[in-house]
Structure formats: structure tokens, C-alpha cells
N, C-alpha and C positions, 0 to 999 in steps of 0.2 A: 428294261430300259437302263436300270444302274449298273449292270454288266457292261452294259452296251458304250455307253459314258464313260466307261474308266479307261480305257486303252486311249483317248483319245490326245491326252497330251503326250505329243512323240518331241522329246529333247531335242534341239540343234547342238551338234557340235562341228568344231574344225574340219571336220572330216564328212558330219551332214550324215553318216548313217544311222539310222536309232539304235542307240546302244545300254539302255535305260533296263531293269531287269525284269519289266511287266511284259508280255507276248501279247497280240492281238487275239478277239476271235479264233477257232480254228476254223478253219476253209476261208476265211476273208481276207479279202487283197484289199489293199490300201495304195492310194496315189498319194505322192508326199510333193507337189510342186514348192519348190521355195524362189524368191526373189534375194537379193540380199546387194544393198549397196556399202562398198567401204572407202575410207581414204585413213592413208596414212601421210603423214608429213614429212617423216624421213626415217631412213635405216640405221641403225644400230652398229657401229665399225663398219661403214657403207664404202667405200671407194669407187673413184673413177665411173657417175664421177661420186663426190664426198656428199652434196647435196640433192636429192631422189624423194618425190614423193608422188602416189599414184592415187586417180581416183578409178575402183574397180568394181565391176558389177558380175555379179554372179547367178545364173541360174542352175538349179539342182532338180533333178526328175529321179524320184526314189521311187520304185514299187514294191511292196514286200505282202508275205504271205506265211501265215502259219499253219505249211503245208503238212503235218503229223502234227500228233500231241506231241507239245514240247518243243516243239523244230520251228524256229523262223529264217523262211528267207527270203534276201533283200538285193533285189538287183538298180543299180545306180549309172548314169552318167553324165556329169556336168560342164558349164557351159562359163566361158567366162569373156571379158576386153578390158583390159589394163590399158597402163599408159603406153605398153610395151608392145600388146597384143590388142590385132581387130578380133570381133567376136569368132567364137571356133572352140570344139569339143577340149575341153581342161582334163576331162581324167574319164572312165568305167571301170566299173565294179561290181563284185559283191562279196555279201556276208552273208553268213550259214552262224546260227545260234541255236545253242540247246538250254532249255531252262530246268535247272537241276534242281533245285529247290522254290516252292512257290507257295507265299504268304498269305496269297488270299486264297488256297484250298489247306492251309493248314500247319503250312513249315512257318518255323521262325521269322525267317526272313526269305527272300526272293533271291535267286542266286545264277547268274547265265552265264555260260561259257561258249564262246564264239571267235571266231575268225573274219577274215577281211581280206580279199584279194583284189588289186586293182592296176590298173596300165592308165602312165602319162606320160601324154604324146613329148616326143623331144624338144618340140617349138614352147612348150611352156617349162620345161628346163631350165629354158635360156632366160625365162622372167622371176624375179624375185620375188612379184605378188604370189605367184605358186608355190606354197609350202610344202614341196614334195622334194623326195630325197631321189627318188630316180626311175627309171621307165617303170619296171617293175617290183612292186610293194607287196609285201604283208603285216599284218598287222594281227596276234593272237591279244584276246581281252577277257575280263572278266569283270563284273557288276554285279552287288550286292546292294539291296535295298528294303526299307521297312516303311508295310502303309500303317495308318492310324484311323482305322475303320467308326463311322457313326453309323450302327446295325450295319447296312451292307454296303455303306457307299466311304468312299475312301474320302477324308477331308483335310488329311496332311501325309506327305511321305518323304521321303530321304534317300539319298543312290548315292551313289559313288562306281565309278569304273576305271579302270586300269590299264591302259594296251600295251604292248611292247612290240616292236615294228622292226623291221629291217627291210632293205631291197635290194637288187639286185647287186648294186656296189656300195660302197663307203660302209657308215657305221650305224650301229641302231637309233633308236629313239623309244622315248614312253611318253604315254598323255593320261597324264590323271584325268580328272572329274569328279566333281563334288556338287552336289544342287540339293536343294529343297523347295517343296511346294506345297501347295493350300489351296485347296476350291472352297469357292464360296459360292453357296444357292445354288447348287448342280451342276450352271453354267459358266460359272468363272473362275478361273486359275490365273495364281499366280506365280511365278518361279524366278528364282535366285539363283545362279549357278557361279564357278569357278573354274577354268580350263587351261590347265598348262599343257606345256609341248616343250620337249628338252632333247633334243640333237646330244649325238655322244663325238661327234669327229675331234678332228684335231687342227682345224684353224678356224681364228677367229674375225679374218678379214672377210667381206663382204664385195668382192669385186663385180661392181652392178653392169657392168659393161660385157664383162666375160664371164657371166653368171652358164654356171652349169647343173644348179640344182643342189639343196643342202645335204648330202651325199657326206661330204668331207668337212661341212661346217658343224663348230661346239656352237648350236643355238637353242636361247631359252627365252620362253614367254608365259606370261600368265595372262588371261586374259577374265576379266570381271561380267557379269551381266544382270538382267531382269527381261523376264517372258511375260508377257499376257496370251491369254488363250481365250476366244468365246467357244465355249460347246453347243453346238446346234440340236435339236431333240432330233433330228434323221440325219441333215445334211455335212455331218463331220464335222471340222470345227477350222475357227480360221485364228488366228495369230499373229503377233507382232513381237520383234525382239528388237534391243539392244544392248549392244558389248563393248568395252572398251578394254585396251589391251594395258594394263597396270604396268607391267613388267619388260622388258624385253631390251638378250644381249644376242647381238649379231643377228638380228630379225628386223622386220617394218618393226617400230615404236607408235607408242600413243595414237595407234590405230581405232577409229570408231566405225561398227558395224551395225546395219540399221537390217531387218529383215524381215519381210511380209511371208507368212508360211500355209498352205491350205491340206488339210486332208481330208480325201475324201473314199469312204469305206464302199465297196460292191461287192459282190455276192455274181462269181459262174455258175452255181447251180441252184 
């Protein structure tokens, strides 16, 4: 049952794939449903017009699976309705990860290298709320992480991951990550996290009218949080986040991110 417990905080990020350096079970798929409501007040070198702020709602349908030893993967497609946008598919994907080093059978630290491939559609291009650089994206990462074991069950741990991206035009991007976390009484966690996103282009206006997607924008954000997680003793575990965005030039500002998350683990054979 302590095995079974520990895969079950799967991290939110910007981007919503688990990128965290622990793998699930092998042979068990995981439903990852998330909710997630934001607004932002306004953008960042925003023009035309200069005043923009949006209330946006997001759903995310993650399913992943650690199909070999060592191999996870994760197929994704999500859903969104901006101020800009009625509801309608925002992005598909997936990520393919290998865990190259792993903590709780014996290495140092936890160590995964993985990739990211993913298509969005043109109509959310044209919205700002979509932080995507252009149809099509990749994204290679890596994350390193150390648990703090009591006998077998983990009660504080630490990650960090890295990505570097590009798509099909303009210019790259990276997204750090940095979190820490703590369970307490087997079924409660709690997590702290930090999540930049840093655009490489070369301009810094925001033209919100004839937005084409951050492709050719120098944009940067940091965004702040805290997680709670309930661990269920069968039924996976359910979650609540919020984030708020600290930092941000040529991106939505002073964004607050509220997000209900469930997952839930089955067994095909």
C-alpha cells in the first residue's frame, strides 16, 4: 500500500504533463482530469488594444502509462474558452520519458529524460490566453529529484526540471521548475512549487488584436504556488492548487490560477 501511495502526487505545470522524476506503477494507466479556472487583469507591453484582461477556464484529460521498465508514457488533450475563445480543443500531445536513475530502488537521486510533442490548433494562436509559440511544438526536459524516506514511505521530497522547446517557427523557450513537498499521515500532501517560462524572440510588443502566437515574442514569467493533495487508500487521490504569476514581461501579469485535479489509477489486466 506504501508503494501504491507514493506515485500519487502527479505535479501541475503550464504545460499539465507530469514531469516530476518518480514513474508510476509499471503496467498501470492513470486518468489525470484537471479543472483549472484563471484570470488575468492585463498583459504585459499589451497593445491594441493597451487594456486586456481575460477570465479563462481550462480543461486537461491526461492519460499515461509505464509501459516497460523505466518508460512512461503520456498522451494529452486539452480544452479551453477565453474572453477571446467559445469552448473548443487548445492543444494534443504526448510525452515519452525514460527514468535513468531512480532513488527509491537505490541511486542517489531520481533522474528522467523525456520529450514532448504537441499540435495547436490556429484559432488559439490568435488568443493571448494560449501560451504556445506555434502549431507545432517540442519540448526535450530533464528532472532530477531526492525523496527523504521514514523506513519505506516517502515524507519530504524535492525536483526540479528543465525543458527547452522550440516549434515549428520563431524562437526557443525554457521552463524551469522547482517544488518541494511533505506528506503527512500517508494521506496528506502538501507542495510548494515555482514555474518560469522565458520566450527567446525578438519583440517585445504584445499586439492583442493581431496576436499570432508567442513564436517571435521575448516573453517572461514566473509563476508562484501551493498544492494540497488527499491520498485515497484505493481511489487515487483528489487535489486543489493555487498559483499566482509573480513576474511577467510581454505575457498576461498578475494572473491567479485556481485548479481542482483527480487521478485515478486502473489496471487492463
Amino acid at each position: 500500500m506504501i508503494r501504491f501511495l507514493r506515485f500519487f502526487l502527479i505535479p501541475l505545470s503550464l504545460f499539465s504533463f507530469t514531469v516530476d522524476p518518480w514513474l508510476t506503477p509499471i503496467a498501470e494507466f492513470e486518468l489525470r482530469p484537471t479543472y483549472s479556472y484563471r484570470y488575468y487583469p492585463s498583459v504585459d507591453r499589451g497593445t491594441n488594444p493597451s487594456s486586456y484582461h481575460s477570465h479563462d477556464q481550462l480543461i486537461n484529460l491526461n492519460l499515461g502509462v509505464n509501459f516497460w521498465p523505466n518508460w512512461d508514457f503520456q498522451f494529452q488533450t486539452d480544452f479551453s474558452h477565453t474572453r477571446k475563445l467559445n469552448w473548443g480543443g487548445e492543444r494534443v500531445g504526448a510525452q515519452l520519458r525514460y527514468l535513468l536513475l531512480d532513488d527509491v530502488a537505490g541511486d542517489p537521486v531520481s533522474l528522467t529524460l523525456g520529450g514532448t510533442l504537441f499540435y495547436v490548433p490556429t484559432r488559439n494562436l490568435r488568443d493571448v490566453s494560449s501560451p504556445y509559440h506555434s502549431q507545432g511544438n517540442l519540448e526535450v526536459g530533464a528532472s532530477v529529484g531526492k525523496e527523504i524516506d521514514n523506513v519505506f514511505n516517502w515524507v519530504w521530497r524535492y525536483w526540479g526540471f528543465l525543458g527547452l522547446g522550440i516549434a515549428n517557427r520563431g524562437y526557443p523557450w525554457i521552463r524551469p521548475i522547482i517544488a518541494a513537498e511533505g506528506k503527512f499521515h500517508l494521506h496528506h500532501v502538501l507542495k510548494i512549487f515555482s514555474e518560469g517560462y522565458f520566450g527567446f524572440g525578438n519583440q517585445n510588443r504584445v499586439d492583442i488584436d493581431h496576436f499570432d502566437g508567442y513564436a517571435s515574442v521575448r516573453h517572461h514569467s514566473i509563476d508562484i504556488g501551493m498544492n494540497y493533495t488527499y491520498l485515497f487508500e484505493i481511489w487515487g487521490a483528489l487535489g486543489v492548487q493555487y498559483a499566482f504569476r509573480l513576474y511577467a514581461h510581454s505575457f498576461p501579469q498578475y494572473a491567479s490560477t485556481f485548479t481542482i485535479h483527480y487521478r485515478f489509477p486502473f489496471s487492463l489486466f
